[in-house]
C-alpha positions in Angstrom: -20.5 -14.5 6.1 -17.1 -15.8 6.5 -14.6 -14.2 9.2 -11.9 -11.6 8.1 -9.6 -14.0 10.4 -10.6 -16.8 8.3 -10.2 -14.4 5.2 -7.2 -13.5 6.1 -6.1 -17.1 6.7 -7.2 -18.2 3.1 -5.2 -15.4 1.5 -2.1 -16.2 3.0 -2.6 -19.8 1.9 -3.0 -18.7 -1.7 -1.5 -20.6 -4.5 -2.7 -19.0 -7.6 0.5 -17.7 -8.2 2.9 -20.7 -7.2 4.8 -20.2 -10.4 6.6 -16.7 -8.7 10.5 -17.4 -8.9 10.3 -16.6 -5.0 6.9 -18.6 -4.5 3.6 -17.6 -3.1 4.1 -15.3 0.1 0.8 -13.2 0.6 2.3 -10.6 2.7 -0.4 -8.2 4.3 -2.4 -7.0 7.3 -5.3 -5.8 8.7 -8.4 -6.3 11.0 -12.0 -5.0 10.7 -11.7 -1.8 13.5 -8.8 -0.9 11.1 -8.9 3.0 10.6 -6.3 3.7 7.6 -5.8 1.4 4.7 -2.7 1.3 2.7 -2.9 0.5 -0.9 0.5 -0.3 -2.3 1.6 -2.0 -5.1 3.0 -5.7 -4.3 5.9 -6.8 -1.7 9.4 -6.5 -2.5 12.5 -9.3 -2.4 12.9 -7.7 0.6 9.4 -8.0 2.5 9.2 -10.9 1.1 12.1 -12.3 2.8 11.5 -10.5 6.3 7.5 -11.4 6.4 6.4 -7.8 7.0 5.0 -4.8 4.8 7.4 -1.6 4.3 10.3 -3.1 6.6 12.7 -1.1 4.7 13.4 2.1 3.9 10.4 3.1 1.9 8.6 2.0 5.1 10.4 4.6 6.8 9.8 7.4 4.8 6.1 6.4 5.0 5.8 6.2 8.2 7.8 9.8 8.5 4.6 10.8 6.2 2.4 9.2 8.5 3.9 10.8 11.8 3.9 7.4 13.5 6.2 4.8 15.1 6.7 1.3 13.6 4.5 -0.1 17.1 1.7 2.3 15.4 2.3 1.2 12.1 2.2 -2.7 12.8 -0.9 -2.4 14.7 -3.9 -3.9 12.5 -6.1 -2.6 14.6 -5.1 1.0 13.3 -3.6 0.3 9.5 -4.7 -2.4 7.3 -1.8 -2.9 4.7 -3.7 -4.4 1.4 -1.2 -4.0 -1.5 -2.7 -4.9 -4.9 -0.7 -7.9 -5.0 0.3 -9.9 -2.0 3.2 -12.2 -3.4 6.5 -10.4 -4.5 6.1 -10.3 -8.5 9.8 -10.8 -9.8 12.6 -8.7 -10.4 12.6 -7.1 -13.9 16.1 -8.0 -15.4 17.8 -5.8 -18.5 20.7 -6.6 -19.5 21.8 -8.7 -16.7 21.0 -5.7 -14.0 17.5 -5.6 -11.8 15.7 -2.8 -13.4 13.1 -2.7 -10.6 10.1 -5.3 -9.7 7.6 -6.6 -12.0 3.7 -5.4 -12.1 1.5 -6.9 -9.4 0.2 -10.2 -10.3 -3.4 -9.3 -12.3 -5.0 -12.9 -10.7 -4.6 -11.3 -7.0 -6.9 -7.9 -6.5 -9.9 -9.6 -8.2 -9.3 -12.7 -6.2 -9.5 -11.5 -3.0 -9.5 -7.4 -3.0 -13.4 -7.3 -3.0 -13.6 -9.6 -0.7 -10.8 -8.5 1.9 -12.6 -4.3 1.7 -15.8 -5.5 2.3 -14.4 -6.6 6.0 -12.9 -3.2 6.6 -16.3 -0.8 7.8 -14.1 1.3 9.8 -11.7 2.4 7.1 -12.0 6.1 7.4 -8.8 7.3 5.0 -7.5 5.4 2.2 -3.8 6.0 0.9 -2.9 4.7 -2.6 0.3 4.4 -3.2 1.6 4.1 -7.2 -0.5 3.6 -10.6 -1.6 0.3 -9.8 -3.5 1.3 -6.8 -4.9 4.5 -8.4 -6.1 2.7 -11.3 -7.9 0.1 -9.2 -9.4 2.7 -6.8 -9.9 5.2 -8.7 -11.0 4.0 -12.5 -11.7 7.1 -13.4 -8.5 8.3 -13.2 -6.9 5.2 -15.2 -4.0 6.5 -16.9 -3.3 9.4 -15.4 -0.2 11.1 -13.9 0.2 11.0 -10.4 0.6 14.9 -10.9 -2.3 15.0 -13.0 -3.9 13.7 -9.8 -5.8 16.6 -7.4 -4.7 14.9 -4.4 -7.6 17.4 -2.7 -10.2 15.6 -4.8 -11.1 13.0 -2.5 -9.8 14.1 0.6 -10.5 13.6 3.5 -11.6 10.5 2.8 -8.4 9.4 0.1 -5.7 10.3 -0.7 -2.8 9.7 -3.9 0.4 9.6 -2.8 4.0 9.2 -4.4 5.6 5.6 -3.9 7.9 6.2 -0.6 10.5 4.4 -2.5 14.0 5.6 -2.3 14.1 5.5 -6.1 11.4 8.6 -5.8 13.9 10.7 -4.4 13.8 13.0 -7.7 10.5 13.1 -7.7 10.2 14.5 -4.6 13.0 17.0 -5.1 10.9 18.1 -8.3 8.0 18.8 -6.1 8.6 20.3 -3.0 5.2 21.5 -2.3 4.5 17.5 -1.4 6.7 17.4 1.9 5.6 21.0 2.6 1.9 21.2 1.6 0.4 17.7 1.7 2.2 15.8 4.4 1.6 18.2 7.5 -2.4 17.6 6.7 -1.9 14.0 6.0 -0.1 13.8 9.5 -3.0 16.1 11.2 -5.3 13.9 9.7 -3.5 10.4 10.8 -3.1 11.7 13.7 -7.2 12.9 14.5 -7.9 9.4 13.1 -6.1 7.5 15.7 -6.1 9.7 18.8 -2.7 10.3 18.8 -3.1 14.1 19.7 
């Protein structure tokens, strides 16, 4: 069986995208006594610019959900970072202004997703962040709402949460009982998980 090192080296020599307008940047991390994987969506202009998942201020928001410092955070030894694409997808463009980024590219997660999980044994929680992690992870929910979502369902084992994105701000206003219900355990849980108590 091939090495998640040499896995991981493969991946971020990937060219099955190469026609991005920023070009092929698999942006990701993990290694196999990894405790937490995140499951976002696909890198922004941003990360893809700096190298790094969730440098920015989604990052920071999760990683005030998390209860953890960006040393914790970057430490693939703790947090395996596996959005469902690893190249950033494109801005979407309307009328001359960025509405937002485009879908994750559909060639990346049954490339290498499979592949890249089956290296993770210790993965003890799993956080999906947007639809196109849900859907992937959780079939059976396919289409759903993340509000239509138990976020109890699968925990402890997984849990749905809300983008971090600043643009979820009214989102999060709408539902208070997130910050005030669900984070506190998810931190208690992070927390328990890495020994950080």
């Amino acid at each position: 069986m091939q090495t998640l090192a040499a896995l991981l080296q493969e991946v971020r020599g990937c060219q099955l995208c190469a026609g991005l307008p920023l070009g092929p940047k698999p942006i990701l991390q993990a290694e196999s006594d990894a405790k937490i994987l995140i499951a976002g969506q696909a890198p922004g202009a941003n990360t893809h610019e700096k190298g790094r998942p969730f440098d920015d201020a989604s990052g920071d928001r999760l990683r005030h959900w998390l209860g953890v410092d960006k040393a914790c955070f970057y430490d693939p030894g703790r947090f395996a970072i596996l959005p469902m694409g690893f190249c950033f997808p494109g801005a979407i463009i309307r009328h001359g202004r960025r509405q937002g980024d485009k879908p994750p590219r559909p060639e990346c997660a049954p490339a290498w997703r499979k592949q890249l999980l089956s290296h993770l044994p210790n993965v003890e929680l799993t956080l999906l962040l947007g639809t196109y992690a849900l859907d992937w992870h959780l079939p059976e929910h396919r289409g759903l709402t993340l509000e239509a979502t138990d976020w109890q369902t699968h925990w402890p084992k997984l849990l749905v949460l809300p983008h971090p994105s600043p643009r979820n701000g009214l989102w999060l206003k709408r539902h208070p009982e997130f910050e005030a219900n669900v984070i506190p355990k998810l931190q208690q849980r992070v927390s328990g998980l890495l020994g950080l108590n």
